[in-house]
SEDRENLUM-106651 format. One line per field, with one value per residue (C-alpha): y, x, z; residue in three letters; residue number from 1; chain. Coordinates in Angstrom, 2 decimals, always signed. Layout:
# residues N
c2	c(Y	...);
c1	c(X	...);
c3	c(Z	...);
residuo	c(ALA	...);
num	c(NUM	...);
cadena	c(A	...);
This chain:
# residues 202
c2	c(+143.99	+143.68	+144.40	+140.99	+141.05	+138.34	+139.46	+137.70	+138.84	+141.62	+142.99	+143.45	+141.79	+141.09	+137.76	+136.74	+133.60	+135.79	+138.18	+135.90	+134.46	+130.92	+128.93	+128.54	+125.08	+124.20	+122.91	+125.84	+125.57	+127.70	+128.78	+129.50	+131.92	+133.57	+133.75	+135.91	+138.06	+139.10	+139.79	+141.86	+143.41	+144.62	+145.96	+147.99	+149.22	+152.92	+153.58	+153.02	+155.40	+158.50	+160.52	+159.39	+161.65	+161.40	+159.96	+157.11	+156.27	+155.58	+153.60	+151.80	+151.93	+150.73	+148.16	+146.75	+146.18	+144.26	+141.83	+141.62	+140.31	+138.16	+136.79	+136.36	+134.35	+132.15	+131.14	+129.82	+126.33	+126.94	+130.79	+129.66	+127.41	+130.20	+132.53	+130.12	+129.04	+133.21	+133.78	+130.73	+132.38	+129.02	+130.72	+134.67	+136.77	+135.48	+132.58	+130.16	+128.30	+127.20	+124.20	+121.00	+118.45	+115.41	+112.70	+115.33	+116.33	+113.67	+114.77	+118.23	+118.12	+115.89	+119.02	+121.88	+120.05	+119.58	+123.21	+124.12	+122.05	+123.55	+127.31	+126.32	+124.61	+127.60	+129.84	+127.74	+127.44	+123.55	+121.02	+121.51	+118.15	+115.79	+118.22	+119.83	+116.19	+115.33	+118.29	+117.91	+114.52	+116.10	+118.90	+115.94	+113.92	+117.38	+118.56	+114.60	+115.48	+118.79	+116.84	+114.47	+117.27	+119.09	+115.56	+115.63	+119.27	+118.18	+115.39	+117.32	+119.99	+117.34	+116.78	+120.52	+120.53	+117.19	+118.64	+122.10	+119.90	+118.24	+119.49	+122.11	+119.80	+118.26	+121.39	+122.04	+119.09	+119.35	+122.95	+121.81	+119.40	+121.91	+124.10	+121.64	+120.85	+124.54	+124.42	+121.69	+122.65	+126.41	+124.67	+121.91	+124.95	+127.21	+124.02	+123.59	+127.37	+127.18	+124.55	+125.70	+129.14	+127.69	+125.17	+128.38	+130.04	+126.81);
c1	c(+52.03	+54.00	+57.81	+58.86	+62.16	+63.90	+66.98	+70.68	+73.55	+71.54	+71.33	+67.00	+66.56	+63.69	+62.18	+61.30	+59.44	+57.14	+56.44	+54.26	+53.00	+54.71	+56.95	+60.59	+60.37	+62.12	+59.66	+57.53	+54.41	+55.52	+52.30	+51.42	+53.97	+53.37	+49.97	+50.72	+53.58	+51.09	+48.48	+50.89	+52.66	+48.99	+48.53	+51.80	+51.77	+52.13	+48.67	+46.90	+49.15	+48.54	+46.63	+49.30	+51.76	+55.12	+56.19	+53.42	+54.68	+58.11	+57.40	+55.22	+58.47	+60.44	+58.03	+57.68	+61.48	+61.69	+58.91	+60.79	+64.24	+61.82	+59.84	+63.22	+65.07	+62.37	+61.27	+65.37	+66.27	+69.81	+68.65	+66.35	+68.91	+71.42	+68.93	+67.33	+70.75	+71.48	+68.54	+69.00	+72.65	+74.31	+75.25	+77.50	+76.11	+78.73	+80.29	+81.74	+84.27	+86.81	+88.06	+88.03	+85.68	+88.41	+86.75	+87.62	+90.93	+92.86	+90.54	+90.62	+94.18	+94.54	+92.12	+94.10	+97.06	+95.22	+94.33	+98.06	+99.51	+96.10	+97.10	+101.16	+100.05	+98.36	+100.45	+103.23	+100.89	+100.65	+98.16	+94.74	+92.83	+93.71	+93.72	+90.62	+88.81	+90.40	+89.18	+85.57	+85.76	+86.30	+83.96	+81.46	+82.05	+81.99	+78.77	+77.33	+78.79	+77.13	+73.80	+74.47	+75.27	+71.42	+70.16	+71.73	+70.86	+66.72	+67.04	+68.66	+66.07	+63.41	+64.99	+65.04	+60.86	+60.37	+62.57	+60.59	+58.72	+61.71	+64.45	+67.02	+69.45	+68.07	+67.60	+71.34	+72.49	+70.59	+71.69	+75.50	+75.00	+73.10	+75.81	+78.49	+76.34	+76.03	+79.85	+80.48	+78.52	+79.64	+83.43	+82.23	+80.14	+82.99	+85.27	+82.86	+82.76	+86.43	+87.17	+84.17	+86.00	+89.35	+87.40	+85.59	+88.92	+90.44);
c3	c(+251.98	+255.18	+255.04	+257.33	+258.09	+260.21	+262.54	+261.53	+263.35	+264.97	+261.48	+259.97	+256.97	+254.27	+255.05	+251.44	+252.55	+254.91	+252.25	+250.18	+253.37	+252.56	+255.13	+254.69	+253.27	+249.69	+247.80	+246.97	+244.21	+241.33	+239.90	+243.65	+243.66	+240.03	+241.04	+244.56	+242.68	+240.29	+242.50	+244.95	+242.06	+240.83	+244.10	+244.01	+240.53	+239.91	+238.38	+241.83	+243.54	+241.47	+243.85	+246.85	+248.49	+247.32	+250.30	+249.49	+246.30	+247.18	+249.92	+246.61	+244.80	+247.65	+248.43	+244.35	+244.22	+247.29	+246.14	+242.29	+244.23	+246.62	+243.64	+241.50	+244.31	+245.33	+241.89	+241.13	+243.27	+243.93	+244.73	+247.12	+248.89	+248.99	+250.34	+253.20	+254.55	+254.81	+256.94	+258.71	+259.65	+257.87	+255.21	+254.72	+251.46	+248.86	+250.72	+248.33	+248.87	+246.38	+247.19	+245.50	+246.73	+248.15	+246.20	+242.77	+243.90	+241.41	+238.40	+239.25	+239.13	+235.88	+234.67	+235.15	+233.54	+230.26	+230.58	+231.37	+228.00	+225.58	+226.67	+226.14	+223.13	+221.47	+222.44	+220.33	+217.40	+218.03	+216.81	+219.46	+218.34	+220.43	+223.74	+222.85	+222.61	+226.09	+227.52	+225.84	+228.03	+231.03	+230.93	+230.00	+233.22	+235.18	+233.68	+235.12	+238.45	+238.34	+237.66	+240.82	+242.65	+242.03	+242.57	+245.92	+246.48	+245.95	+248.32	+250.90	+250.02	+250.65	+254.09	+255.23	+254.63	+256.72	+259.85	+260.02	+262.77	+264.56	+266.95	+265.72	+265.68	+263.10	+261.25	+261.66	+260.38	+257.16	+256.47	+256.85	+253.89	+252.12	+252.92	+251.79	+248.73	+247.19	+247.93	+246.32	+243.34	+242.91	+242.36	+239.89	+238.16	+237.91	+236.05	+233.65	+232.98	+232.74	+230.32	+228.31	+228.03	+227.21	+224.42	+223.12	+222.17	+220.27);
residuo	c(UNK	UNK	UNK	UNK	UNK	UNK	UNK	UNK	UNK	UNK	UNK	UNK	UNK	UNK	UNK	UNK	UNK	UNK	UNK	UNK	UNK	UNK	UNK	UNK	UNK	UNK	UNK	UNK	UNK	UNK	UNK	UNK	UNK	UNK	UNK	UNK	UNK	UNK	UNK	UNK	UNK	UNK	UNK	UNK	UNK	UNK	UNK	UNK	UNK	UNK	UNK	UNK	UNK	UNK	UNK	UNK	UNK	UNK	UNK	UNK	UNK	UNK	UNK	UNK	UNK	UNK	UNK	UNK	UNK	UNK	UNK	UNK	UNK	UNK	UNK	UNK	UNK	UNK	UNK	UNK	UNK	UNK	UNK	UNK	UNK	UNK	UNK	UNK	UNK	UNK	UNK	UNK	UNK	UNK	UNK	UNK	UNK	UNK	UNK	UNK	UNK	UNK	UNK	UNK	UNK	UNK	UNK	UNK	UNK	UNK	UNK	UNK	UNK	UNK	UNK	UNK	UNK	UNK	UNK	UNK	UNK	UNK	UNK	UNK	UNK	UNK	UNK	UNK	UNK	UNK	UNK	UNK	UNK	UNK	UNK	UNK	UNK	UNK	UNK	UNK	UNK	UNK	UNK	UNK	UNK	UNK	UNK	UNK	UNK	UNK	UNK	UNK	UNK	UNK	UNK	UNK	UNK	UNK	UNK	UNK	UNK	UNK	UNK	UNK	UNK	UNK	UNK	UNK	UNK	UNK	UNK	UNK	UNK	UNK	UNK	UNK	UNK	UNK	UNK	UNK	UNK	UNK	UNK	UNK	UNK	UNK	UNK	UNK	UNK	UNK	UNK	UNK	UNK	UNK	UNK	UNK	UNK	UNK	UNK	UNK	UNK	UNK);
num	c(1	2	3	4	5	6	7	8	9	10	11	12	13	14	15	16	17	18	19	20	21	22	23	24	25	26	27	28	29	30	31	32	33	34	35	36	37	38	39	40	41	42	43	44	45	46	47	48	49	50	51	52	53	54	55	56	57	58	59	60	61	62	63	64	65	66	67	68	69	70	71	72	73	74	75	76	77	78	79	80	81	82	83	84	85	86	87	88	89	90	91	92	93	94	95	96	97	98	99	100	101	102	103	104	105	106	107	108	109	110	111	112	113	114	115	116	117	118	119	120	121	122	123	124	125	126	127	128	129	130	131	132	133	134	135	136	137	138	139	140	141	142	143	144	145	146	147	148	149	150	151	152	153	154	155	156	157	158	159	160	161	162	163	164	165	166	167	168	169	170	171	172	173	174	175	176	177	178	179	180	181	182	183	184	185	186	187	188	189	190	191	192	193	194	195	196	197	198	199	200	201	202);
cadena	c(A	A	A	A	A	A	A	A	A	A	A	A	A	A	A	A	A	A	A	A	A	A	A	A	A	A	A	A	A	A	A	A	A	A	A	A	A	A	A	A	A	A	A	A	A	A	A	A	A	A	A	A	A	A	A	A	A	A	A	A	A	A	A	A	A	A	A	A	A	A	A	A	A	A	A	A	A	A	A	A	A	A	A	A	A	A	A	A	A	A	A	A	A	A	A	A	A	A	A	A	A	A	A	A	A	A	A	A	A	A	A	A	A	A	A	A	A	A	A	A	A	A	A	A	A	A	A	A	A	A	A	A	A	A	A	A	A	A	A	A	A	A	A	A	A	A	A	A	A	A	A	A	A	A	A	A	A	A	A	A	A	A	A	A	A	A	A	A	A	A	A	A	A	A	A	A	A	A	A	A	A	A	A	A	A	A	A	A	A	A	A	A	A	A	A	A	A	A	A	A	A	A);
């Protein structure tokens, strides 16, 4: 198994893509993918290195985990976004940010209100029922929004495979709206996980 690595910011690192010999497209055939892990992982497993040096076998090692985090971050959607906009250079390891979308800025703010008057509430040993159902409506429409927003995110997706043919400009503008998309997401995600939190301690 080759160790590809791409070059970002003058920095080597793993090509996950390369290593299972697949192009950077979106749309990626699962059982494809199972069935190369397996075979590679066979290929690295302990057992056929016992009579290697012990320089050998931790290259093995070495080798194994790198094709576990490739397998486990191809084989997840929004992980596979994530990673693809990072080796495009689109995208900095653990850049999310935490704004509200514009078109969610009146909800988001009607949302921490409700969350504001259920902590005050409890905290004065008042009656929950009719703030928990209002905030069980709003994590509702949020979890919807969160579904539009993966809808979006597979279209885009879609997009990114049909302009691995066409000018980088293309390219570019499709990984700013995937960009703006796993943004966009990552906020709604985290208000869901939110209210859900301040619903599980009514």
């Amino acid at each position: 198994m080759s160790t590809a690595t791409t070059s970002t910011n003058s920095e080597k690192v793993l090509d996950y893509f390369a290593i299972f010999g697949v192009p950077r497209k979106l749309w990626i055939e699962m059982s494809e993918l199972e069935q190369k892990f397996l075979q590679m992982s066979w290929k690295l497993h302990p057992d056929n290195f016992v009579n290697a040096t012990e320089q050998e076998r931790e290259l093995s090692l070495k080798r194994s985990s790198e094709l576990n985090d490739a397998y486990r971050t191809l084989r997840d959607p929004i992980a596979r976004v994530e990673y693809l906009l990072g080796i495009e250079g689109e995208r900095k390891e653990g850049e999310k940010k935490q704004q509200a979308p514009p078109e969610l800025l009146e909800e988001v703010f009607e949302l921490n209100e409700s969350l504001e008057e259920l902590r005050e509430a409890r905290a004065s040993g008042q009656d929950l029922t009719g703030l928990q159902a209002r905030l069980e409506t709003a994590e509702k429409s949020f979890q919807e929004k969160l579904g539009e927003v993966d809808a979006e995110l597979q279209s885009a997706a879609r997009e990114w495979d049909a302009t691995l043919t066409v000018d980088s400009a293309a390219r570019k503008k499709v990984m700013a709206r995937l960009n703006e998309l796993l943004n966009r997401r990552s906020y709604i995600r985290n208000l869901v996980t939110n209210v859900a939190k301040e619903l599980g301690e009514v």
